[in-house]
PDB file as gemmi writes it, atoms N, CA and C in Angstrom:
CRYST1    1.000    1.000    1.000  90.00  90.00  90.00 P 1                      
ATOM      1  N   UNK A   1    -156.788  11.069-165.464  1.00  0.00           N  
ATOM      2  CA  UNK A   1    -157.156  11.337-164.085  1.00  0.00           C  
ATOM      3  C   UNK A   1    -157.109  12.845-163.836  1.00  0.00           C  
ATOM      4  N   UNK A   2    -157.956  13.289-163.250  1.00  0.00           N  
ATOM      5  CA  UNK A   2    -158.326  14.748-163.001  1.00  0.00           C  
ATOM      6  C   UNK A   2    -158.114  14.940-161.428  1.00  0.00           C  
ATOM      7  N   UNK A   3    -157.326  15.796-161.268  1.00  0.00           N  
ATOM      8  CA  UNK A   3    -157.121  16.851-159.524  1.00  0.00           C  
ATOM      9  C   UNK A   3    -158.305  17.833-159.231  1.00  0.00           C  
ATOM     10  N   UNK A   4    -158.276  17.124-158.318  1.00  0.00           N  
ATOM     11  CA  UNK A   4    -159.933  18.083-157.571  1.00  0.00           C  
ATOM     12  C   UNK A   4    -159.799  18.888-156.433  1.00  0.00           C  
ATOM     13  N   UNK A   5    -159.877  19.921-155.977  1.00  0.00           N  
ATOM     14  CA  UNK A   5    -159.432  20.782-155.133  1.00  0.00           C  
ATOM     15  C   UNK A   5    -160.447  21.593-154.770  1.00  0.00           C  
ATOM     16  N   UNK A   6    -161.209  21.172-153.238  1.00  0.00           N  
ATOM     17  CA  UNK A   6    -161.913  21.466-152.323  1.00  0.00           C  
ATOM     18  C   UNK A   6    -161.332  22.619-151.302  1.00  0.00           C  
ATOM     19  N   UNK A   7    -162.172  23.913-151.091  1.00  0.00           N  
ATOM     20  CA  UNK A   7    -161.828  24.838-150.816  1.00  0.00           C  
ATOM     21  C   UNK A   7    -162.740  25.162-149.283  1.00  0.00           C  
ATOM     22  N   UNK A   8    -162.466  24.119-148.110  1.00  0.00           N  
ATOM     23  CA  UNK A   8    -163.517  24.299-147.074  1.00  0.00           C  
ATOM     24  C   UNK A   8    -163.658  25.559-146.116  1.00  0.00           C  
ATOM     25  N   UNK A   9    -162.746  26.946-146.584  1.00  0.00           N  
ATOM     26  CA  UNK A   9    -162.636  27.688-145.776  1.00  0.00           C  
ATOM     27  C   UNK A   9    -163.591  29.410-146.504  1.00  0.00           C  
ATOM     28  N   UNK A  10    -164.240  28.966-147.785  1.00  0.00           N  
ATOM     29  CA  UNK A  10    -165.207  29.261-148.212  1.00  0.00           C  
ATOM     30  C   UNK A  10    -166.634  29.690-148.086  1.00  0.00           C  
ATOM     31  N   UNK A  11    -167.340  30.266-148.211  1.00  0.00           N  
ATOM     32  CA  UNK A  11    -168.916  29.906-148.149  1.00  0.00           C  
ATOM     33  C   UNK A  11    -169.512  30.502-149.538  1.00  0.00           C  
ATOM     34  N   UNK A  12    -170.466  29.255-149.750  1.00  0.00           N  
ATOM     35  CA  UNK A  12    -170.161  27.881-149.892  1.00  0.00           C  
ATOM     36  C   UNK A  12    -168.902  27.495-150.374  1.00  0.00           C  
ATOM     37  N   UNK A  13    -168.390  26.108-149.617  1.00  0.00           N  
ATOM     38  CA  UNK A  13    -167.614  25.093-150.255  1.00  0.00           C  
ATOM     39  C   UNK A  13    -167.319  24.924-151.405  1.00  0.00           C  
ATOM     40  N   UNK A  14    -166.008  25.840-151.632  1.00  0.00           N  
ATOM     41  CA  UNK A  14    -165.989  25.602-153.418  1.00  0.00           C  
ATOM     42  C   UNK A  14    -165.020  24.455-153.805  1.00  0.00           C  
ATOM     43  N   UNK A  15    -165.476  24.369-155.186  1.00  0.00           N  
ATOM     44  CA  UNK A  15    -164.632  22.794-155.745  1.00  0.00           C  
ATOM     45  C   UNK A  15    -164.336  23.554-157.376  1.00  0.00           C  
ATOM     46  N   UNK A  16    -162.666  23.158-157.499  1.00  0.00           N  
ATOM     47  CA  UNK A  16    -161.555  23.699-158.516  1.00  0.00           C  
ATOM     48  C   UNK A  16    -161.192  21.906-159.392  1.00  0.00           C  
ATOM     49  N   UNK A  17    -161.373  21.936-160.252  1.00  0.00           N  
ATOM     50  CA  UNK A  17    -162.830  22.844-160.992  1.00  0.00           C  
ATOM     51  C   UNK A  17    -164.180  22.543-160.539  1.00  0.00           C  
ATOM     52  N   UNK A  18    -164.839  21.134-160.382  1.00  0.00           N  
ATOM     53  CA  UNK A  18    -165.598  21.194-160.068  1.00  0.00           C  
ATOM     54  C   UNK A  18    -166.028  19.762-158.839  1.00  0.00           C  
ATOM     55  N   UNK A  19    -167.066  19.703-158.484  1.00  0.00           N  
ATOM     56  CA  UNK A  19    -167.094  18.484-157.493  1.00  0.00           C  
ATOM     57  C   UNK A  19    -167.487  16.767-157.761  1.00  0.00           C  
ATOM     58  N   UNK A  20    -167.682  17.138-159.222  1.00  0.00           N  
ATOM     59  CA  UNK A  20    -167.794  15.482-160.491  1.00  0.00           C  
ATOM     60  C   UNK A  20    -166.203  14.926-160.249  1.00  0.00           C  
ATOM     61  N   UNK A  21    -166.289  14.085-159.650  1.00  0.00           N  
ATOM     62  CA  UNK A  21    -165.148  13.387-159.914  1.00  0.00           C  
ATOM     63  C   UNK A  21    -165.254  11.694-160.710  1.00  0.00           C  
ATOM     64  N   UNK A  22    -164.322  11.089-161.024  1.00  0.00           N  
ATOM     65  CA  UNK A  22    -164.112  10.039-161.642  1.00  0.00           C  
ATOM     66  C   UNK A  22    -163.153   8.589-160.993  1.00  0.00           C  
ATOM     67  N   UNK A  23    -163.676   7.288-161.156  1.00  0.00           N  
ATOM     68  CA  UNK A  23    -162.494   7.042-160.233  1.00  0.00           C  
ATOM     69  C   UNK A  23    -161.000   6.929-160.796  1.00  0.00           C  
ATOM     70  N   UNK A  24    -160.593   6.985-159.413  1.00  0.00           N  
ATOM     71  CA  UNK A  24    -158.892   7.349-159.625  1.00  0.00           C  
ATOM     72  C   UNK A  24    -158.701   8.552-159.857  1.00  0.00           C  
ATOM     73  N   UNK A  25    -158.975   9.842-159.799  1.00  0.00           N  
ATOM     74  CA  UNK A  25    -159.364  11.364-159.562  1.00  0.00           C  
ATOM     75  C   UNK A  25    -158.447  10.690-158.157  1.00  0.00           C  
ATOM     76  N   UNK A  26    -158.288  12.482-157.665  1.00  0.00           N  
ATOM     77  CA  UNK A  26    -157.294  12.531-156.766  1.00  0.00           C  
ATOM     78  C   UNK A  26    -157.621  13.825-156.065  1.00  0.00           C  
ATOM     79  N   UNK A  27    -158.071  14.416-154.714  1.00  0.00           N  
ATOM     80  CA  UNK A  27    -158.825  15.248-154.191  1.00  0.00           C  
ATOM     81  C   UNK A  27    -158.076  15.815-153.130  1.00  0.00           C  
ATOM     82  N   UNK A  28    -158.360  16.653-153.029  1.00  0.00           N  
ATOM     83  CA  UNK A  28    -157.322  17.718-152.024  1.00  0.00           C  
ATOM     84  C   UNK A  28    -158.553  18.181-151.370  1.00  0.00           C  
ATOM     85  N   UNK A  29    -158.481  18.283-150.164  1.00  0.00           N  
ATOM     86  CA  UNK A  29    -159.321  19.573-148.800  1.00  0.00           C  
ATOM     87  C   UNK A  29    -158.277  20.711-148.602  1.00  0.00           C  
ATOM     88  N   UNK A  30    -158.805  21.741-148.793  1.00  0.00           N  
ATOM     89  CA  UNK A  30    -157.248  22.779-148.593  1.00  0.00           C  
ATOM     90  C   UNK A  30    -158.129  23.450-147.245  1.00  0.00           C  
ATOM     91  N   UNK A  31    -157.753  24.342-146.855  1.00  0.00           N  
ATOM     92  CA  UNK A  31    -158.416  25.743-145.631  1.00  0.00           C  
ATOM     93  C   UNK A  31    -157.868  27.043-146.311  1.00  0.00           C  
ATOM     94  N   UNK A  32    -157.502  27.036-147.601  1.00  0.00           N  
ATOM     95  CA  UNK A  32    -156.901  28.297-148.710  1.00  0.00           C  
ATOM     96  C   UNK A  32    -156.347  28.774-147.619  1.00  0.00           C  
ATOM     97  N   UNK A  33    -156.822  30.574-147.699  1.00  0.00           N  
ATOM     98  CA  UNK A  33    -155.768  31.458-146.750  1.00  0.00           C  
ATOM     99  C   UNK A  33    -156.232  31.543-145.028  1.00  0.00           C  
ATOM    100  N   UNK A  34    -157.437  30.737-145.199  1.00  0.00           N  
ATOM    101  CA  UNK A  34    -157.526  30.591-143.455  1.00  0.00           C  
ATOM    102  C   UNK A  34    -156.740  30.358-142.317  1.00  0.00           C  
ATOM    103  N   UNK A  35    -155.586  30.993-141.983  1.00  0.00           N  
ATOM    104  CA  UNK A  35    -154.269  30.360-141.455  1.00  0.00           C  
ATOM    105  C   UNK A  35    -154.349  30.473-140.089  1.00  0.00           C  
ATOM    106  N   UNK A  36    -155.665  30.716-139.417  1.00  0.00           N  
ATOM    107  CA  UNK A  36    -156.025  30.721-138.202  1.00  0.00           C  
ATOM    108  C   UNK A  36    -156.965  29.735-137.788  1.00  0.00           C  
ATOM    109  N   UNK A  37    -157.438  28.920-138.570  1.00  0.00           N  
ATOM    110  CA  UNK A  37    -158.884  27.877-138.445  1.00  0.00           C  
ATOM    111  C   UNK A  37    -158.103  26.265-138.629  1.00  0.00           C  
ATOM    112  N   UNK A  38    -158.828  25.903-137.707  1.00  0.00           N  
ATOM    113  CA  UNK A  38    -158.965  24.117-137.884  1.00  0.00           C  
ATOM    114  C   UNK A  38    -159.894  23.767-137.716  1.00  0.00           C  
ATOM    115  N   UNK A  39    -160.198  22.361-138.988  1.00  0.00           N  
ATOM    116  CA  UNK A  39    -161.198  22.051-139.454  1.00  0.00           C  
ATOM    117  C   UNK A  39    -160.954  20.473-139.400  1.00  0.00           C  
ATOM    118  N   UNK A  40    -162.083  20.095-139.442  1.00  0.00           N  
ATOM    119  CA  UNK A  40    -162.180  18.222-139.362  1.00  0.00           C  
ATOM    120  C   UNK A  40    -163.325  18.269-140.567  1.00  0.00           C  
ATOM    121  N   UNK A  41    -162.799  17.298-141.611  1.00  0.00           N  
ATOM    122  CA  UNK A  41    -163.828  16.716-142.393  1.00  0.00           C  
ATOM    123  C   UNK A  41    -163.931  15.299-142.307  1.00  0.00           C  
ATOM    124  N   UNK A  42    -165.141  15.129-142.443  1.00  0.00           N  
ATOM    125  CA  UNK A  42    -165.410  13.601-141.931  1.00  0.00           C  
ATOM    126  C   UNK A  42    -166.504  13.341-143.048  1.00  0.00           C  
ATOM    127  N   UNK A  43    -166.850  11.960-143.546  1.00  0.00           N  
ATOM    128  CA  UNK A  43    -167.840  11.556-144.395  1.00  0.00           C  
ATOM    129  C   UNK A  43    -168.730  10.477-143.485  1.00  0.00           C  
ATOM    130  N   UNK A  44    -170.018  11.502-142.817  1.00  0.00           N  
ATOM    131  CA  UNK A  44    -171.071  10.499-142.108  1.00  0.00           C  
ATOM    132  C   UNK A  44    -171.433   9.370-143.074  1.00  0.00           C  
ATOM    133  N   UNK A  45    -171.950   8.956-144.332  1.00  0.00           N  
ATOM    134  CA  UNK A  45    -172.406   8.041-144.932  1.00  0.00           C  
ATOM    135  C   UNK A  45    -171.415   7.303-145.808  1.00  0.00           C  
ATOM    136  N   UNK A  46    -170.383   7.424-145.212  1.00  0.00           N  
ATOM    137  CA  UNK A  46    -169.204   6.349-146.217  1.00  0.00           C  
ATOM    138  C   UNK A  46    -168.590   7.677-147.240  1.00  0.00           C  
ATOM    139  N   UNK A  47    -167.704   6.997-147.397  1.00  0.00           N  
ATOM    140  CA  UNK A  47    -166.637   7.934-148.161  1.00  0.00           C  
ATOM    141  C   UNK A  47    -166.330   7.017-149.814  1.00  0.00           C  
ATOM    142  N   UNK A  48    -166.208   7.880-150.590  1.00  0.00           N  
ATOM    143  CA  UNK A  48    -165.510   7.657-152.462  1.00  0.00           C  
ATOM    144  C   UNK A  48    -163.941   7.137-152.424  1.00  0.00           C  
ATOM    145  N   UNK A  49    -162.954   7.945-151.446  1.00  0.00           N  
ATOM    146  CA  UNK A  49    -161.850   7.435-151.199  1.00  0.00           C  
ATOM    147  C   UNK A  49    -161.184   6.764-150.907  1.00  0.00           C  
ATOM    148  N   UNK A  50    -160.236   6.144-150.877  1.00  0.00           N  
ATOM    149  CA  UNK A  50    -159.045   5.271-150.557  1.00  0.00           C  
ATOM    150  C   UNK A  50    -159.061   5.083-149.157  1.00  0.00           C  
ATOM    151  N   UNK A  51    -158.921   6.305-148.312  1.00  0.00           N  
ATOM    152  CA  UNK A  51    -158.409   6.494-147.078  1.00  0.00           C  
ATOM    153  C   UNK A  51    -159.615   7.828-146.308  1.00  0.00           C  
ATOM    154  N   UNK A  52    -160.305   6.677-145.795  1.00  0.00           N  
ATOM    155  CA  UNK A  52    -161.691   7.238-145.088  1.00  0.00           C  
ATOM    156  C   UNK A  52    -161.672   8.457-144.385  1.00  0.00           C  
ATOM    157  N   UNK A  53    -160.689   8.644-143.744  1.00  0.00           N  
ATOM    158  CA  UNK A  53    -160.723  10.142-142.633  1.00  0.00           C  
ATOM    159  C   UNK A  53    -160.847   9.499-141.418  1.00  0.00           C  
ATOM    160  N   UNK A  54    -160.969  10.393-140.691  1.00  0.00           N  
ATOM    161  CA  UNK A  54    -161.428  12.113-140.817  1.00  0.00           C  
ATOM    162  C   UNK A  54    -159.906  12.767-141.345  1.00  0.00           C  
ATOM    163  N   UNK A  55    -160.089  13.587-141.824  1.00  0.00           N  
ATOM    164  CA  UNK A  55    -159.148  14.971-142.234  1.00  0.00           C  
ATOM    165  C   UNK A  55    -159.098  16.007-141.375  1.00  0.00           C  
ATOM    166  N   UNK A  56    -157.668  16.125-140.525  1.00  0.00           N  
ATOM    167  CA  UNK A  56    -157.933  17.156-139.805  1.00  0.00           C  
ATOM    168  C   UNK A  56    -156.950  18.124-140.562  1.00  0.00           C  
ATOM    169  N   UNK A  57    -157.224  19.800-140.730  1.00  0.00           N  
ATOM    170  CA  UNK A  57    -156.614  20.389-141.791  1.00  0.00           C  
ATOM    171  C   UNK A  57    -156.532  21.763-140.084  1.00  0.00           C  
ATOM    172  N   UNK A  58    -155.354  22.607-140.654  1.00  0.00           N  
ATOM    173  CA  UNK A  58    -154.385  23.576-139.784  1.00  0.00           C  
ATOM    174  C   UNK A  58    -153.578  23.741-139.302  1.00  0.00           C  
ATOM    175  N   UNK A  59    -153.310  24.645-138.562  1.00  0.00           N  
ATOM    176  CA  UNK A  59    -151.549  24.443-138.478  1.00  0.00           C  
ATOM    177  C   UNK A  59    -150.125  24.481-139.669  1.00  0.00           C  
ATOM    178  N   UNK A  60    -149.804  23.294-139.914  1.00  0.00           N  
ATOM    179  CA  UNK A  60    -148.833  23.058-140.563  1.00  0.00           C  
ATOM    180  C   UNK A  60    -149.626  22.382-141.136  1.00  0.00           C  
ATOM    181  N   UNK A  61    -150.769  21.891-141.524  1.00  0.00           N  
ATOM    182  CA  UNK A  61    -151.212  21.097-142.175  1.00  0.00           C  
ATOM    183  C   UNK A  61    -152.478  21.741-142.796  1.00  0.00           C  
ATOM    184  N   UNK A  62    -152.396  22.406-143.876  1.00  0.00           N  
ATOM    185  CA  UNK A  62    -152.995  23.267-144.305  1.00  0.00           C  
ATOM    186  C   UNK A  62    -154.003  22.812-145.684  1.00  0.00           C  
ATOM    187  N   UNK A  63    -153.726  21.583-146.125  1.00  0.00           N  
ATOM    188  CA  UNK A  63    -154.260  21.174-147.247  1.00  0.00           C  
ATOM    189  C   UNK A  63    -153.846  19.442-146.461  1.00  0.00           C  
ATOM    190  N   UNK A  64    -154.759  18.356-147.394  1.00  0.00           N  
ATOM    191  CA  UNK A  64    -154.460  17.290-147.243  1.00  0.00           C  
ATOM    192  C   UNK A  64    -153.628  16.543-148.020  1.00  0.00           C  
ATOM    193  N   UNK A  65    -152.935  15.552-148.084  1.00  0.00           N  
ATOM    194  CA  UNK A  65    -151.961  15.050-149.390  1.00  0.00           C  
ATOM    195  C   UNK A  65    -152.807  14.503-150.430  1.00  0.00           C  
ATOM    196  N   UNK A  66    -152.972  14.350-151.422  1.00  0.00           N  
ATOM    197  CA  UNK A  66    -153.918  13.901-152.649  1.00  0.00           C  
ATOM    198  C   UNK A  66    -154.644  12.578-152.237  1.00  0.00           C  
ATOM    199  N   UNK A  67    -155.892  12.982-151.810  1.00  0.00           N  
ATOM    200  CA  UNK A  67    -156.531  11.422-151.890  1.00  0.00           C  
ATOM    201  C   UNK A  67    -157.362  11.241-153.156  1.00  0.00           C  
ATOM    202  N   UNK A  68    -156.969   9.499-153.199  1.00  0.00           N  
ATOM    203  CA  UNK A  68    -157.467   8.733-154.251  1.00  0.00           C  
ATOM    204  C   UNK A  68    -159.452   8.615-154.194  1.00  0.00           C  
ATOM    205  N   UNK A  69    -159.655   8.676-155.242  1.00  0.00           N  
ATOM    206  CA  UNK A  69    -161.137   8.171-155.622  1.00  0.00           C  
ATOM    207  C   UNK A  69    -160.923   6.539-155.892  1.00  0.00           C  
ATOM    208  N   UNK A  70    -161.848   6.231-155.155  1.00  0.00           N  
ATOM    209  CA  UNK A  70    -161.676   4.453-155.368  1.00  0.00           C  
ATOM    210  C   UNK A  70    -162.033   3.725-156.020  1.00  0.00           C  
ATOM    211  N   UNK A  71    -161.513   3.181-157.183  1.00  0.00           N  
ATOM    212  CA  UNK A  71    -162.025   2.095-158.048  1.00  0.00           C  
ATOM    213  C   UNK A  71    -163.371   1.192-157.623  1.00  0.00           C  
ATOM    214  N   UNK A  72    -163.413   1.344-156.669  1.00  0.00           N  
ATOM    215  CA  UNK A  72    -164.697   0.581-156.209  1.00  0.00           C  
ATOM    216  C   UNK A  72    -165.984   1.426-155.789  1.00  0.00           C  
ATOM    217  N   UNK A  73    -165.744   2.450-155.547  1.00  0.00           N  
ATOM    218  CA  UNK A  73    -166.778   3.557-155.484  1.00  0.00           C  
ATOM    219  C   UNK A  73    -168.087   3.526-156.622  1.00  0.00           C  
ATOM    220  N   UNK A  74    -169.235   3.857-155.416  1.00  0.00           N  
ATOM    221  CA  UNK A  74    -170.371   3.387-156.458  1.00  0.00           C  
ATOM    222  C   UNK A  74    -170.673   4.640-157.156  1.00  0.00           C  
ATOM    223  N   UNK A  75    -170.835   5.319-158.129  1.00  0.00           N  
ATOM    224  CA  UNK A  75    -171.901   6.650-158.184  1.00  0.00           C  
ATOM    225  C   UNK A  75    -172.597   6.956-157.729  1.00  0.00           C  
ATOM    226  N   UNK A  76    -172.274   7.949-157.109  1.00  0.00           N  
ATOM    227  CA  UNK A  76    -173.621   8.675-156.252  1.00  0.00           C  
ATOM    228  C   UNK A  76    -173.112  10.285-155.943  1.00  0.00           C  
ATOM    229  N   UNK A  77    -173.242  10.781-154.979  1.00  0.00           N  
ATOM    230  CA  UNK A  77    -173.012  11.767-154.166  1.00  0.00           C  
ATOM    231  C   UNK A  77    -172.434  11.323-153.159  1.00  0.00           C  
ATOM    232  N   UNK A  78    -171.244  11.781-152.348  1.00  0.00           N  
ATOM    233  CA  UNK A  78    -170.602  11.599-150.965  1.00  0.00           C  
ATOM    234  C   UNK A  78    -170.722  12.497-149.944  1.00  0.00           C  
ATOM    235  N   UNK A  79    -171.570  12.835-149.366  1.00  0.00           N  
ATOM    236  CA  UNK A  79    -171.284  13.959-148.234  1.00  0.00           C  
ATOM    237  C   UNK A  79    -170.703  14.096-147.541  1.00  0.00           C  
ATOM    238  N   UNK A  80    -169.761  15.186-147.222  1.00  0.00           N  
ATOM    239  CA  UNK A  80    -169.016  15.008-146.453  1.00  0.00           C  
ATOM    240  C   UNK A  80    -169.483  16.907-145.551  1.00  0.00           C  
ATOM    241  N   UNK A  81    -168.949  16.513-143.907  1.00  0.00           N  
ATOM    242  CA  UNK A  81    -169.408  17.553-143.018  1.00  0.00           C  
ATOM    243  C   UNK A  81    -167.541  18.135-142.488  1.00  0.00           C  
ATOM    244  N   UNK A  82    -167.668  19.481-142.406  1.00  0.00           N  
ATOM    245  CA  UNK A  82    -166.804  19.965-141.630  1.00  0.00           C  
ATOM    246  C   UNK A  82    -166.878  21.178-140.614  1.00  0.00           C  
ATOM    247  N   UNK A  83    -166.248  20.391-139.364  1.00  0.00           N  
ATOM    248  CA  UNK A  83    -166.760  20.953-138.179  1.00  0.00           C  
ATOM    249  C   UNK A  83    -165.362  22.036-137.815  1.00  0.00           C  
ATOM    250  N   UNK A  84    -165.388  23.412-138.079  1.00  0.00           N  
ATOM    251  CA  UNK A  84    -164.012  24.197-137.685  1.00  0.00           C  
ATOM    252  C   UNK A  84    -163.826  24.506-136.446  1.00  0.00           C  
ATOM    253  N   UNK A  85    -162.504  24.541-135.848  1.00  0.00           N  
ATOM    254  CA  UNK A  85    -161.845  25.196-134.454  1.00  0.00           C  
ATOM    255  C   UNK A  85    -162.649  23.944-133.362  1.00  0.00           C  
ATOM    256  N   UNK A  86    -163.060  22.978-133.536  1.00  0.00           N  
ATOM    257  CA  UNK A  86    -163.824  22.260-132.404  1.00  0.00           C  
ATOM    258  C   UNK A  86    -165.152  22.893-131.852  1.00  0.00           C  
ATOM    259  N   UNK A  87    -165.560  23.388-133.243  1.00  0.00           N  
ATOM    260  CA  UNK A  87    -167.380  23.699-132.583  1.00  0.00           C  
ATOM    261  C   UNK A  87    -166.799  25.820-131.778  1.00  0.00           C  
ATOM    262  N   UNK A  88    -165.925  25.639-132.400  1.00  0.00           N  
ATOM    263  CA  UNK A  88    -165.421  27.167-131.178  1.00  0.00           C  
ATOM    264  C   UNK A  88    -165.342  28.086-132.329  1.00  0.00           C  
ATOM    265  N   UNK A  89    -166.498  28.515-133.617  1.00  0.00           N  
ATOM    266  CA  UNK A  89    -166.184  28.729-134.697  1.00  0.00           C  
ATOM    267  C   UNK A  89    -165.473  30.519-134.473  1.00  0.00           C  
ATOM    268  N   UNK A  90    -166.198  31.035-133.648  1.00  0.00           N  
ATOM    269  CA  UNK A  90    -166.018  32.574-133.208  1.00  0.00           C  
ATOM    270  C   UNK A  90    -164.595  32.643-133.166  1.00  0.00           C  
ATOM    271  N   UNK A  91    -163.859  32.092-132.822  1.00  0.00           N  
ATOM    272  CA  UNK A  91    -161.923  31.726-132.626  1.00  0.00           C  
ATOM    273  C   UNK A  91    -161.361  32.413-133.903  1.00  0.00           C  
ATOM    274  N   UNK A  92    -161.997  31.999-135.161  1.00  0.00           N  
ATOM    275  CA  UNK A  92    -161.479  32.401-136.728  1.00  0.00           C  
ATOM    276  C   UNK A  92    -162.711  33.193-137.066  1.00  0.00           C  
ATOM    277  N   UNK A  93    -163.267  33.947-137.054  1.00  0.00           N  
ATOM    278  CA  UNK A  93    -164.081  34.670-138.070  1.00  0.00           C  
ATOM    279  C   UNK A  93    -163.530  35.386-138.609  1.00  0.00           C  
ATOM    280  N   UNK A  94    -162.393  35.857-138.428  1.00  0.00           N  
ATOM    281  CA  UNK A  94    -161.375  37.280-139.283  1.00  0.00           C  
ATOM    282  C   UNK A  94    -161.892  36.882-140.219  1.00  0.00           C  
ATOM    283  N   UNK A  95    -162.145  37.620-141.233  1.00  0.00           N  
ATOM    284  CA  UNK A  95    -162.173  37.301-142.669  1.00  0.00           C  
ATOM    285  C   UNK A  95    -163.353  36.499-143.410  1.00  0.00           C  
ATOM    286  N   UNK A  96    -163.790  35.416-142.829  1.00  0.00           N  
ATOM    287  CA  UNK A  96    -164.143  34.223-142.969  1.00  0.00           C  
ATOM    288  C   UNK A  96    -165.643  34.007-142.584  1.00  0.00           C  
ATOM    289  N   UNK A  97    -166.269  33.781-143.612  1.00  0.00           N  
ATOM    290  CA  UNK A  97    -167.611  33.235-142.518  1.00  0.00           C  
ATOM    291  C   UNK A  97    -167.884  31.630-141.877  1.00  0.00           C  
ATOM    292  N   UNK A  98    -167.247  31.689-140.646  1.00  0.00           N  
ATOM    293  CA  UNK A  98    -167.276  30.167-139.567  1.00  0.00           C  
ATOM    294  C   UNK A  98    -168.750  29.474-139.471  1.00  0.00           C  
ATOM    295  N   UNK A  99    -168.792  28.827-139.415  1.00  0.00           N  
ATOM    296  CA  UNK A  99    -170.200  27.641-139.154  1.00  0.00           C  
ATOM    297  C   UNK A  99    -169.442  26.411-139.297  1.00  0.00           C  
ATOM    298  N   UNK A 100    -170.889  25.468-139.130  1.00  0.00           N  
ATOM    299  CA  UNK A 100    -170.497  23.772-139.943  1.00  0.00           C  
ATOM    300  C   UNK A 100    -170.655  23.954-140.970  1.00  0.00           C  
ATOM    301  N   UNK A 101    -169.952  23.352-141.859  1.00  0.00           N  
ATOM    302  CA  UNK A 101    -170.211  23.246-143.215  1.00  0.00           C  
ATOM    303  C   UNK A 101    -170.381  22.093-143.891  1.00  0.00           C  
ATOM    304  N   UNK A 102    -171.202  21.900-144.787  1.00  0.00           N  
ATOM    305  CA  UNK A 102    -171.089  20.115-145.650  1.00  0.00           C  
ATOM    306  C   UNK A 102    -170.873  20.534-147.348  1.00  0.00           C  
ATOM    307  N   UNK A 103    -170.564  19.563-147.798  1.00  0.00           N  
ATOM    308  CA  UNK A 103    -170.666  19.358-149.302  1.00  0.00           C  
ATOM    309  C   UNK A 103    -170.579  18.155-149.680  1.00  0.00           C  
ATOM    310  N   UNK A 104    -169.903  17.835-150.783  1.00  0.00           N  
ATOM    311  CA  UNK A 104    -170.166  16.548-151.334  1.00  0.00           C  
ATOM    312  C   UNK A 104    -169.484  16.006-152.645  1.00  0.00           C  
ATOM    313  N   UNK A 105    -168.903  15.029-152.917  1.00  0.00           N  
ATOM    314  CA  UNK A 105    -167.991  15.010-153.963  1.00  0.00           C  
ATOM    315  C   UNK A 105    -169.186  13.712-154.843  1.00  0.00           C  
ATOM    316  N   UNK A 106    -168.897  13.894-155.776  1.00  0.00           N  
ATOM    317  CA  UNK A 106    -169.742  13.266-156.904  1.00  0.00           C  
ATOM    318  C   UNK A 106    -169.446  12.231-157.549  1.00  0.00           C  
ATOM    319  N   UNK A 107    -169.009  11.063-157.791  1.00  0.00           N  
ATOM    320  CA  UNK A 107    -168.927  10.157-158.221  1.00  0.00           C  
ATOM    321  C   UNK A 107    -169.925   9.795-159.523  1.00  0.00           C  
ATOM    322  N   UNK A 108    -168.949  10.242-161.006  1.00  0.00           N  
ATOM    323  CA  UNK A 108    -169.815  10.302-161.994  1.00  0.00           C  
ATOM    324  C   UNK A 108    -169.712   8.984-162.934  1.00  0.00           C  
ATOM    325  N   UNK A 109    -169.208   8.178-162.447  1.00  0.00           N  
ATOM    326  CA  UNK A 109    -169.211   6.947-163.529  1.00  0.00           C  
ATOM    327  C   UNK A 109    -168.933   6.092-162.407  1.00  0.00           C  
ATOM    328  N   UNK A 110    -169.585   4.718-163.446  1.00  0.00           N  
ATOM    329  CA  UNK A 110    -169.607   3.358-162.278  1.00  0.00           C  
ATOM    330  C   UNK A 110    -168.114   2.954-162.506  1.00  0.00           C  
ATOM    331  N   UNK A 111    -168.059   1.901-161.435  1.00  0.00           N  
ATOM    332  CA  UNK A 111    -166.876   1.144-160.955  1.00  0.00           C  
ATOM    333  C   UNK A 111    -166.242   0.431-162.387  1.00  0.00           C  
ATOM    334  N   UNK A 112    -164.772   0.426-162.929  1.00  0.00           N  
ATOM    335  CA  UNK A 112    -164.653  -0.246-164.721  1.00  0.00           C  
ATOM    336  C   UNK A 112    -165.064  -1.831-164.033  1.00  0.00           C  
ATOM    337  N   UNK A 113    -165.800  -2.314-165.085  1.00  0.00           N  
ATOM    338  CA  UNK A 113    -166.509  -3.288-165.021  1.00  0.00           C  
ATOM    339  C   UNK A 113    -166.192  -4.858-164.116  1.00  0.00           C  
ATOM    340  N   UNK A 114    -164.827  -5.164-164.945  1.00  0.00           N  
ATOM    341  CA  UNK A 114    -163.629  -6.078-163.953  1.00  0.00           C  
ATOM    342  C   UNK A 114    -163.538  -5.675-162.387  1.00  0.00           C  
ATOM    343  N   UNK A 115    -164.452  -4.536-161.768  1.00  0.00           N  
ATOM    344  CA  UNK A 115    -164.297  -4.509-160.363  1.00  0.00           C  
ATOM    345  C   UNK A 115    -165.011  -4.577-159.749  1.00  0.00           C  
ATOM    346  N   UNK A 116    -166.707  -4.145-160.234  1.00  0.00           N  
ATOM    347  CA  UNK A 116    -168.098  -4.296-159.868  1.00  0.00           C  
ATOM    348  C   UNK A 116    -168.163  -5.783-159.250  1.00  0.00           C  
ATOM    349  N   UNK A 117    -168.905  -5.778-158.123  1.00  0.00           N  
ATOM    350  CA  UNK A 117    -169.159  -7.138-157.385  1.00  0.00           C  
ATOM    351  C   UNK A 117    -170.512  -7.761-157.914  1.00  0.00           C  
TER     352      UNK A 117                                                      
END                                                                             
């Protein structure tokens, strides 16, 4: 199982190492050194994970706790959108270039066979 570590305070959205994941992979949203921004990630078309969201990341809550990739997850692409500060992106620009942002986590192999419906 491989740790995947999503970097949404970026442009573009970077992924450590990369955004192929596998199931049972285990995925982190961080906001790195953005220590002024809050962010909501949400997956409009269904989510790869365990535990759907939304993710709200700031504050004291600066990264998310490891979510699971789900054994039942189909291959594909997952998009996921994140909206910072409540649409109030001007609040954090120090440093940072603010907008919406999307990306997408990858789901590179099918479901192990014993789970496929």
């Amino acid at each position: 199982m491989a740790n995947i570590t999503i970097d949404v305070s970026t442009t573009p959205v970077t992924y450590t190492p990369s955004p192929d994941v596998k199931h049972g992979d285990t995925v982190v949203f961080t906001l790195g050194s953005a220590l002024n921004a809050t962010a909501t990630v949400t997956f409009p078309h269904g989510t790869c994970l365990t535990t759907s969201g939304p993710y709200t990341l700031g504050g004291a809550t600066m990264a998310t706790s490891p979510l699971t990739v789900s054994l039942t997850a189909e291959r594909r692409v997952y998009e996921f959108d994140v909206d910072f500060n409540n649409g109030q992106e001007s609040q954090a620009r120090k440093g940072h270039e603010w907008d919406r942002k999307n990306g997408g986590i990858d789901v590179t192999s099918d479901p192990p066979k014993e789970l496929r419906r």
